[in-house]
PDB file as gemmi writes it, atoms N, CA and C in Angstrom:
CRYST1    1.000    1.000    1.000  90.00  90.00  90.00 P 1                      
ATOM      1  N   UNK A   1      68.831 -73.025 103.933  1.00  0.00           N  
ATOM      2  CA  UNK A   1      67.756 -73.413 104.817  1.00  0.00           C  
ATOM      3  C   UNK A   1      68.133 -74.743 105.467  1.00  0.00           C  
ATOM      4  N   UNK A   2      67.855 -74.870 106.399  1.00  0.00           N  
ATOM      5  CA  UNK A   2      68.145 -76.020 107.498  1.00  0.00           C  
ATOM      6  C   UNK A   2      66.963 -76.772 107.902  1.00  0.00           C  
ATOM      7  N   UNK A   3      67.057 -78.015 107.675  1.00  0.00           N  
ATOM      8  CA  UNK A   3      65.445 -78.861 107.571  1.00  0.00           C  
ATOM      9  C   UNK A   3      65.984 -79.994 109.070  1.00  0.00           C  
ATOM     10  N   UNK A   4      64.768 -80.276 109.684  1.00  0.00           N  
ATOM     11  CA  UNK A   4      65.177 -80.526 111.501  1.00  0.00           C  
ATOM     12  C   UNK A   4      63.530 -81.612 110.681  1.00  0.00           C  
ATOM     13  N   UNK A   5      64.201 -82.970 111.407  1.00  0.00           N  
ATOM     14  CA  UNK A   5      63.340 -83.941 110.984  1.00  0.00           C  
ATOM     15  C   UNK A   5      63.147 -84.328 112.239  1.00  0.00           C  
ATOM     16  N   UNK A   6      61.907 -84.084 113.108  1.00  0.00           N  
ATOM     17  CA  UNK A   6      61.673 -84.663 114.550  1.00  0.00           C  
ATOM     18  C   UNK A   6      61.327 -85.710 114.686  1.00  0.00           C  
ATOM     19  N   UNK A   7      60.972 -86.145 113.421  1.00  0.00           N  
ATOM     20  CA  UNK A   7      60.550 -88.053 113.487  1.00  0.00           C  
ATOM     21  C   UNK A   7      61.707 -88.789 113.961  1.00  0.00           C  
ATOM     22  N   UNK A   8      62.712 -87.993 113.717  1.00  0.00           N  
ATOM     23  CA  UNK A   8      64.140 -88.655 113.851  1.00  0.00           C  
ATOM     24  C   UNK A   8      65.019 -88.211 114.837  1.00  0.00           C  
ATOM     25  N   UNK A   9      64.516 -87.497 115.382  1.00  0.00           N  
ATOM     26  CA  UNK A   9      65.439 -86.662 116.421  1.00  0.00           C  
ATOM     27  C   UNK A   9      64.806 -85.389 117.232  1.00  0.00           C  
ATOM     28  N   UNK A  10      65.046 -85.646 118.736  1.00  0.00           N  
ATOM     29  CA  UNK A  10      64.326 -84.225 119.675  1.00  0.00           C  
ATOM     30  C   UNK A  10      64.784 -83.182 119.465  1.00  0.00           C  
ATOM     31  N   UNK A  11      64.246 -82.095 119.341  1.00  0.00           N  
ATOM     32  CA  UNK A  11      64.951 -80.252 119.777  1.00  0.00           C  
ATOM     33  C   UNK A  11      64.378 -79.855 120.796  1.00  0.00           C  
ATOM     34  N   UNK A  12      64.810 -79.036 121.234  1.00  0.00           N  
ATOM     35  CA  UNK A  12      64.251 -77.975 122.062  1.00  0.00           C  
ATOM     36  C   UNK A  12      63.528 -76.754 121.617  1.00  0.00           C  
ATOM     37  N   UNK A  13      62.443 -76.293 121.739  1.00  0.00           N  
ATOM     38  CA  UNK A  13      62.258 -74.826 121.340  1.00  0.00           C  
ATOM     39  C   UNK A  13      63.556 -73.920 121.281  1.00  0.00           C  
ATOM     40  N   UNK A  14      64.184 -73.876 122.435  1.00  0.00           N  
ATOM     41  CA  UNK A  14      64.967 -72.961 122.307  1.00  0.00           C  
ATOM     42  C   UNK A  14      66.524 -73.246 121.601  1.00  0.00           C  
ATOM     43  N   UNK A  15      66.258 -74.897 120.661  1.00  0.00           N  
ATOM     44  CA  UNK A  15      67.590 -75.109 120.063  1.00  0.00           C  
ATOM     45  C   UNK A  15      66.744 -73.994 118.699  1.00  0.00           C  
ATOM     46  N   UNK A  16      65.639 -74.890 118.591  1.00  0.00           N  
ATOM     47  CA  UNK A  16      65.048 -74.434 116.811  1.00  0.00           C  
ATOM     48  C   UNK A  16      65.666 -72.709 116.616  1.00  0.00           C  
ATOM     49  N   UNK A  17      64.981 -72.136 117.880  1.00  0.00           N  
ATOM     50  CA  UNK A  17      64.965 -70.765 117.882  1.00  0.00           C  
ATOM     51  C   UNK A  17      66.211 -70.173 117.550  1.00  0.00           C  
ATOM     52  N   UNK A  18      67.581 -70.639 118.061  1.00  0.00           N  
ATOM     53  CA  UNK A  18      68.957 -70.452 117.860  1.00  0.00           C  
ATOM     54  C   UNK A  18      68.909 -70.722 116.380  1.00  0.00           C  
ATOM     55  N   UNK A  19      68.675 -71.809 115.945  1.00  0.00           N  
ATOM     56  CA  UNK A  19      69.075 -72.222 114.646  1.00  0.00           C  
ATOM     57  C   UNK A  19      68.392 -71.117 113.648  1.00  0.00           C  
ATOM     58  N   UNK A  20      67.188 -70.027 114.063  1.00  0.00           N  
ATOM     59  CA  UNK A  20      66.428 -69.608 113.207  1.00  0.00           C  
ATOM     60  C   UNK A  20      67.038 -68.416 113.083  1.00  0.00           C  
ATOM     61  N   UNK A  21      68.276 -68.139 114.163  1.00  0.00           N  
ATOM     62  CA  UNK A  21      68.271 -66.863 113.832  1.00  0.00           C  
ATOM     63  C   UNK A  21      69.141 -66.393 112.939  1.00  0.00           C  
ATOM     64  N   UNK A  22      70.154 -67.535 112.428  1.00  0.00           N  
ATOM     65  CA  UNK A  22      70.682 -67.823 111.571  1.00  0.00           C  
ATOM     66  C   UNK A  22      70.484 -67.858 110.212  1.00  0.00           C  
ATOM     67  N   UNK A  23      69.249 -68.576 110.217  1.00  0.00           N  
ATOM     68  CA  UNK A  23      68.962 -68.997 108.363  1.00  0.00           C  
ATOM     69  C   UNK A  23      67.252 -69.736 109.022  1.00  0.00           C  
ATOM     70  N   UNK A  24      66.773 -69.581 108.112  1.00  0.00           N  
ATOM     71  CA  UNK A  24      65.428 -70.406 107.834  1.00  0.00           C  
ATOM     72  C   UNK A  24      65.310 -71.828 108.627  1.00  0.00           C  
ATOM     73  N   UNK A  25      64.701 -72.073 109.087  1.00  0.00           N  
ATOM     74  CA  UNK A  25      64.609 -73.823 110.039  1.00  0.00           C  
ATOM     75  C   UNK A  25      63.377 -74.465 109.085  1.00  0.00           C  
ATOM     76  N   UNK A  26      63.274 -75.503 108.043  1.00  0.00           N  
ATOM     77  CA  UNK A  26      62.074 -76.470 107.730  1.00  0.00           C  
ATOM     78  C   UNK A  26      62.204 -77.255 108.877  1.00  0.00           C  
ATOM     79  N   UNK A  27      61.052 -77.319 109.789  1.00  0.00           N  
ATOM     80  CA  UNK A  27      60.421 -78.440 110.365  1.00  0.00           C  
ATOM     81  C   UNK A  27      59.276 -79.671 109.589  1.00  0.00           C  
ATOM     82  N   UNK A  28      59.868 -81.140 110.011  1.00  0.00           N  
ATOM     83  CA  UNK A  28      59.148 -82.140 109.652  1.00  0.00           C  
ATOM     84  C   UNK A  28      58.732 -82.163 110.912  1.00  0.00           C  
ATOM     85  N   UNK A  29      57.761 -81.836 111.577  1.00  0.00           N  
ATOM     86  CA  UNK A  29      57.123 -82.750 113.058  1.00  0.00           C  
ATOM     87  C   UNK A  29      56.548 -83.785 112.634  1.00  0.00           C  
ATOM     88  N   UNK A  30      56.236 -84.541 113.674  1.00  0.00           N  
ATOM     89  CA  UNK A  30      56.284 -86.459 113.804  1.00  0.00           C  
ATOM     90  C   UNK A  30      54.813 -86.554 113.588  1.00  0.00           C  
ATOM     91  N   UNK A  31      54.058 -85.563 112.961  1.00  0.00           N  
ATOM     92  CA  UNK A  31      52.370 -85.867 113.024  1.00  0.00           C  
ATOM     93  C   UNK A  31      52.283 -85.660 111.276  1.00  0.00           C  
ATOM     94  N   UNK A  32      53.591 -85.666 110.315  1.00  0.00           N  
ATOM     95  CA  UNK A  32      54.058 -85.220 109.188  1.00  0.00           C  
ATOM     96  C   UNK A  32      53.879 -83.848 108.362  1.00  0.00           C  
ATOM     97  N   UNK A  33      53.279 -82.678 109.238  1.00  0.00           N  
ATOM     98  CA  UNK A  33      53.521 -81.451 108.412  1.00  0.00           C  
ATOM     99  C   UNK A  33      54.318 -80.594 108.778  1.00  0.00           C  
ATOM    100  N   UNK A  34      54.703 -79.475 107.889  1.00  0.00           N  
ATOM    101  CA  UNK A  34      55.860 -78.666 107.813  1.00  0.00           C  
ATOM    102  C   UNK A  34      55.642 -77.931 108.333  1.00  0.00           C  
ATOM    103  N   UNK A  35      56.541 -76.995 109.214  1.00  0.00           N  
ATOM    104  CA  UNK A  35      56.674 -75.928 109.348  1.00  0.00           C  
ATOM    105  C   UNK A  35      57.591 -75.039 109.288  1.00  0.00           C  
ATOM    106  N   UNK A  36      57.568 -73.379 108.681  1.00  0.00           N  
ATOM    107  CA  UNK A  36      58.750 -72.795 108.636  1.00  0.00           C  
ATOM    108  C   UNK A  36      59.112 -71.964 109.565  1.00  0.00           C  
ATOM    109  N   UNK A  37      60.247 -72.596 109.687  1.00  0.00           N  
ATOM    110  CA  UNK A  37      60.599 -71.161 111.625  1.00  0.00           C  
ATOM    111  C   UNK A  37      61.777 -69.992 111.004  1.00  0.00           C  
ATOM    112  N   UNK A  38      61.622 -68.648 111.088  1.00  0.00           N  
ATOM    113  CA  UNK A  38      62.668 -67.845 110.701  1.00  0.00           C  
ATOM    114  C   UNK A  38      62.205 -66.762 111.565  1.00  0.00           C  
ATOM    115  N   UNK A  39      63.186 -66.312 111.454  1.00  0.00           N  
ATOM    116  CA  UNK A  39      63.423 -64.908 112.708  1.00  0.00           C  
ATOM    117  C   UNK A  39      62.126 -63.865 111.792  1.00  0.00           C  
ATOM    118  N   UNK A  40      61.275 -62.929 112.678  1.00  0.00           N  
ATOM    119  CA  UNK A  40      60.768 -62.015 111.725  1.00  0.00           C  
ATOM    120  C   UNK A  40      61.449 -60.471 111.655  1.00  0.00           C  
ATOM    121  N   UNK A  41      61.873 -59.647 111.275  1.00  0.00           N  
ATOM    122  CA  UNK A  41      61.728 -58.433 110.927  1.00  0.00           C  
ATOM    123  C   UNK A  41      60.864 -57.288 111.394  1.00  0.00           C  
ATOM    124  N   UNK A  42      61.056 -56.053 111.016  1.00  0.00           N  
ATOM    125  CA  UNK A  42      60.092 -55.103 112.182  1.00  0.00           C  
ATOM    126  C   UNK A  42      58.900 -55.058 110.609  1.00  0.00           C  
ATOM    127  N   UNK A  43      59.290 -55.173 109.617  1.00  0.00           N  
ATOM    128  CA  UNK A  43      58.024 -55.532 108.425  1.00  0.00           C  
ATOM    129  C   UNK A  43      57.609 -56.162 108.266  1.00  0.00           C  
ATOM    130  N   UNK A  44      57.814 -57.171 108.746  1.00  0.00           N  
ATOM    131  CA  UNK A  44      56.601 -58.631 109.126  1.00  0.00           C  
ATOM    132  C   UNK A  44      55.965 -58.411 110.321  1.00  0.00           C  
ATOM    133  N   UNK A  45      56.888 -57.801 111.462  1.00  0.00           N  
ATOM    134  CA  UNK A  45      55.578 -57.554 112.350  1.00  0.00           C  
ATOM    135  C   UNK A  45      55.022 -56.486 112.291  1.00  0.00           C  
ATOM    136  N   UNK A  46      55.583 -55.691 111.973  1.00  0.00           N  
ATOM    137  CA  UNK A  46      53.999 -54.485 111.006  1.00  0.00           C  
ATOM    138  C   UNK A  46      53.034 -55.020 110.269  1.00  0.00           C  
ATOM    139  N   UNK A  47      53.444 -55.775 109.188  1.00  0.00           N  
ATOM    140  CA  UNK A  47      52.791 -56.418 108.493  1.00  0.00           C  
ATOM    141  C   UNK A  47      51.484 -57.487 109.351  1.00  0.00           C  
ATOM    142  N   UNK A  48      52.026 -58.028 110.105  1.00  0.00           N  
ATOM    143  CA  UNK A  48      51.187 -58.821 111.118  1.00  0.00           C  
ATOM    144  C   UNK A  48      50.247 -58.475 112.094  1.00  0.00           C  
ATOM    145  N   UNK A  49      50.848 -57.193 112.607  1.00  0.00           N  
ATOM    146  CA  UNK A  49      50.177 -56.069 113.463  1.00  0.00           C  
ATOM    147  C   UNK A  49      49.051 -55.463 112.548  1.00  0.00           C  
ATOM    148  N   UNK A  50      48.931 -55.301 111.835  1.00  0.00           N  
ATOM    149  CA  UNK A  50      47.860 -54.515 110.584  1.00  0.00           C  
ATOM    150  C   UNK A  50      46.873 -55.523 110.762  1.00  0.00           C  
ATOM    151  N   UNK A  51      47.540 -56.793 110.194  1.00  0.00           N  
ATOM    152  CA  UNK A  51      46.391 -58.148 109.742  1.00  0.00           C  
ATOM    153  C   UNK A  51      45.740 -58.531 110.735  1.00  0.00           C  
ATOM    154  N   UNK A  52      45.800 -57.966 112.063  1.00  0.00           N  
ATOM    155  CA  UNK A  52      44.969 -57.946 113.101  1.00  0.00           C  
ATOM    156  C   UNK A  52      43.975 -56.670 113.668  1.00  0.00           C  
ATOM    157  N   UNK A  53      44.070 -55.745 112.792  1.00  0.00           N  
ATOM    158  CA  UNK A  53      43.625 -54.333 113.428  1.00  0.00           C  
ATOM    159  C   UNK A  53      42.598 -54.066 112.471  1.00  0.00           C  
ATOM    160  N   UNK A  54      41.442 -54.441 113.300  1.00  0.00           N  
ATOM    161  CA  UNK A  54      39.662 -54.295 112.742  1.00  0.00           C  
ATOM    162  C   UNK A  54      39.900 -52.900 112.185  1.00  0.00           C  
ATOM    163  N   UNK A  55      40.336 -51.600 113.146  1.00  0.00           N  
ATOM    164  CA  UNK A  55      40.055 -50.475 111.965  1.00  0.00           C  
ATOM    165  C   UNK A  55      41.487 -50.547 110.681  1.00  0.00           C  
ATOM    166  N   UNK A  56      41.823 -51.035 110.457  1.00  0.00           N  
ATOM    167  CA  UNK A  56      42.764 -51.140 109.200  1.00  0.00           C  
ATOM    168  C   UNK A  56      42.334 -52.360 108.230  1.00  0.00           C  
ATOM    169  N   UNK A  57      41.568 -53.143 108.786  1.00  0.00           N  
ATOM    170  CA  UNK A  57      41.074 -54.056 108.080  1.00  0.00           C  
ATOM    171  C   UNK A  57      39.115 -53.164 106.966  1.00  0.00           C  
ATOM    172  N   UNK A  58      38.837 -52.799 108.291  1.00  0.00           N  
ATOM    173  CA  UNK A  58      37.766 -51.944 107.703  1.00  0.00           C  
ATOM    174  C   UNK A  58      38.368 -50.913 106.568  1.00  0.00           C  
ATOM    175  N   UNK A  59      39.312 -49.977 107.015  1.00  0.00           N  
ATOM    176  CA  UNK A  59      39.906 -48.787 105.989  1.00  0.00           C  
ATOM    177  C   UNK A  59      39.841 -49.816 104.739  1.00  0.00           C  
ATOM    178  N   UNK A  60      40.836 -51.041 104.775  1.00  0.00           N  
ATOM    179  CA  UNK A  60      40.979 -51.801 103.775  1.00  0.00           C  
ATOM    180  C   UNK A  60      39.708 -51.808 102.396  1.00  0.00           C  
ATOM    181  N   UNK A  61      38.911 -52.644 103.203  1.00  0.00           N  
ATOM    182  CA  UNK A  61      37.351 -53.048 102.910  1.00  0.00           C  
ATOM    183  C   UNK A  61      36.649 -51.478 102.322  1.00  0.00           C  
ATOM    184  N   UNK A  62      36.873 -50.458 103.051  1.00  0.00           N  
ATOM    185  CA  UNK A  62      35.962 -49.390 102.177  1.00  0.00           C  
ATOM    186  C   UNK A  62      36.879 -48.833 101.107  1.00  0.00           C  
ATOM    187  N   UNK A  63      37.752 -49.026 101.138  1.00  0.00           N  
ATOM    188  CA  UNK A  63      38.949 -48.813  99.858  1.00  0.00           C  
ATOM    189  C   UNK A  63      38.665 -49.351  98.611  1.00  0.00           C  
ATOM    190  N   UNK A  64      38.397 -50.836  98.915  1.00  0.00           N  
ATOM    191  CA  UNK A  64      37.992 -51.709  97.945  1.00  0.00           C  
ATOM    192  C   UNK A  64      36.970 -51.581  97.207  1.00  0.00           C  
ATOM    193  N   UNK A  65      36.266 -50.951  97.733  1.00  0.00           N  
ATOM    194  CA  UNK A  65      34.803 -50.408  97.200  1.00  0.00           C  
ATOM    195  C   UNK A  65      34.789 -49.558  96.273  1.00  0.00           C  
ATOM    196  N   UNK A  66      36.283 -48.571  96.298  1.00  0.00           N  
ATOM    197  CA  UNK A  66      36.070 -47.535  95.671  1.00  0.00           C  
ATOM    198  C   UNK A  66      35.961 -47.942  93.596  1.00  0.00           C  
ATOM    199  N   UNK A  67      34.970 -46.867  93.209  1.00  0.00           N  
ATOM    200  CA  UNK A  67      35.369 -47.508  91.652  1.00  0.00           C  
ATOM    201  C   UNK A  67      36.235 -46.383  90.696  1.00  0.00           C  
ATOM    202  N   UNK A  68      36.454 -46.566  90.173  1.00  0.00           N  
ATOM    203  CA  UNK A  68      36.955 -45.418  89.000  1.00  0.00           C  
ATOM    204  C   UNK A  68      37.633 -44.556  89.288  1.00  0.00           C  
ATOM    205  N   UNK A  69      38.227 -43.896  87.864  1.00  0.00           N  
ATOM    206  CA  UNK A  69      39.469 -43.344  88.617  1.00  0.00           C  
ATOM    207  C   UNK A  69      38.893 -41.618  88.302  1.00  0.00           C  
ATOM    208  N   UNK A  70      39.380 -40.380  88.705  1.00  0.00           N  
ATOM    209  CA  UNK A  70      39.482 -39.306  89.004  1.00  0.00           C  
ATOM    210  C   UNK A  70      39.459 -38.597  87.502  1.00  0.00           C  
ATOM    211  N   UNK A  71      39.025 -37.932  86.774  1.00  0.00           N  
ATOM    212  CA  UNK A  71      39.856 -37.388  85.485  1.00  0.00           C  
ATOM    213  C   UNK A  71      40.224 -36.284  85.670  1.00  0.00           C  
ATOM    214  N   UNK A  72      41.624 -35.950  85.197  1.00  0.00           N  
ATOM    215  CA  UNK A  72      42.475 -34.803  85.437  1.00  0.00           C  
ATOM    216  C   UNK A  72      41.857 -33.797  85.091  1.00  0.00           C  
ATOM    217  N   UNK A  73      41.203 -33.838  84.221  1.00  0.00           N  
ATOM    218  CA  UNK A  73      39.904 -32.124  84.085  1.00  0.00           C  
ATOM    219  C   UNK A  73      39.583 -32.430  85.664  1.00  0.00           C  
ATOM    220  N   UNK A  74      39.149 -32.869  85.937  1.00  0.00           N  
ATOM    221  CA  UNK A  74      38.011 -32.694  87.156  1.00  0.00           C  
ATOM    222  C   UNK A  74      38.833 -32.449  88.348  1.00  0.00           C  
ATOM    223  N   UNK A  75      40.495 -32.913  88.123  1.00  0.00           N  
ATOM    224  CA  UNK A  75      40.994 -32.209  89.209  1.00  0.00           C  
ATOM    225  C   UNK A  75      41.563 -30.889  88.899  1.00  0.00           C  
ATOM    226  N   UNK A  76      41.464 -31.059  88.003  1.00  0.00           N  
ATOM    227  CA  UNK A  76      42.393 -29.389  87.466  1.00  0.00           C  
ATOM    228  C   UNK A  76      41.451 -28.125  87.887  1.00  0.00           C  
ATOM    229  N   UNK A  77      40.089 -28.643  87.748  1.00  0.00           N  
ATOM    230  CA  UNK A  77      38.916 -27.863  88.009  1.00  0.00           C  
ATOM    231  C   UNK A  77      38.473 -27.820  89.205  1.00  0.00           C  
ATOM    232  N   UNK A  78      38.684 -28.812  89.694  1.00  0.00           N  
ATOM    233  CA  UNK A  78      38.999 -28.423  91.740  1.00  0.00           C  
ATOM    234  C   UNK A  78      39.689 -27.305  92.223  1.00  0.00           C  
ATOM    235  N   UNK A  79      40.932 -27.677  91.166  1.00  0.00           N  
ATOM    236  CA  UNK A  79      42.238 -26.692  91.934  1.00  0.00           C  
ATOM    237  C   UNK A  79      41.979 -25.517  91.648  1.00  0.00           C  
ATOM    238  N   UNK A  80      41.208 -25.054  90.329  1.00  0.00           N  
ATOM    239  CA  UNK A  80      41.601 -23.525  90.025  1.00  0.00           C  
ATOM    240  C   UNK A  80      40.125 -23.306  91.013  1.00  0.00           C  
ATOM    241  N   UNK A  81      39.150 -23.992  91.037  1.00  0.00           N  
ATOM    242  CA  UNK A  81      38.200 -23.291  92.531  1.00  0.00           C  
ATOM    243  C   UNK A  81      38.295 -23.333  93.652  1.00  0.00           C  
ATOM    244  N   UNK A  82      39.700 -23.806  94.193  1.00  0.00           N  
ATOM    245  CA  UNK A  82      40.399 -23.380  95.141  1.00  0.00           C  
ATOM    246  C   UNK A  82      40.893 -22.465  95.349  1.00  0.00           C  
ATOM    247  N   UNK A  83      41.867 -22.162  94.241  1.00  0.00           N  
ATOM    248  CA  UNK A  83      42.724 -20.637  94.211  1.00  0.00           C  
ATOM    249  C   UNK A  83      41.691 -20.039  93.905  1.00  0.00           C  
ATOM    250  N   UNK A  84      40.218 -19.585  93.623  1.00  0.00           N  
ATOM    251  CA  UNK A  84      39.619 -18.491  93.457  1.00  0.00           C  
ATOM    252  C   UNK A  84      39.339 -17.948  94.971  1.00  0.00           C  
TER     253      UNK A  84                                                      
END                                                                             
């Protein structure tokens, strides 16, 4: 990981961005908090894309709700009144 101290020295957006695509960038900005810059992945932006999508956030939420689990009699007894 590569740590870029701006208290001490300018970048450019588009140096950081080079440097990120490489390895991890820690930023110190000059107002003193961190930030981490790294390239993302198509599973972080899935991941990110979800954490914005009201109906996947809802699916989430009624999921959570659910209680208890299923007992295998009760599915076994589904299935054979299916095949009847």
């Amino acid at each position: 990981m590569k740590t870029i101290d701006l208290t001490n020295e300018k970048h450019t957006l588009d140096e950081l961005l080079a440097l990120a695509k490489s390895e991890a960038v820690l930023i110190h900005a000059t107002d003193g908090n961190d930030f981490l810059l790294e390239e993302a992945d198509q599973f972080e932006r899935e991941v990110a894309s979800l954490g914005n999508s009201d109906r996947f956030i809802s699916f989430l939420e009624e999921r959570s709700k659910e209680t208890g689990d299923i007992p295998m009699s009760e599915i076994a007894k589904k299935r054979s009144n299916q095949n009847c």
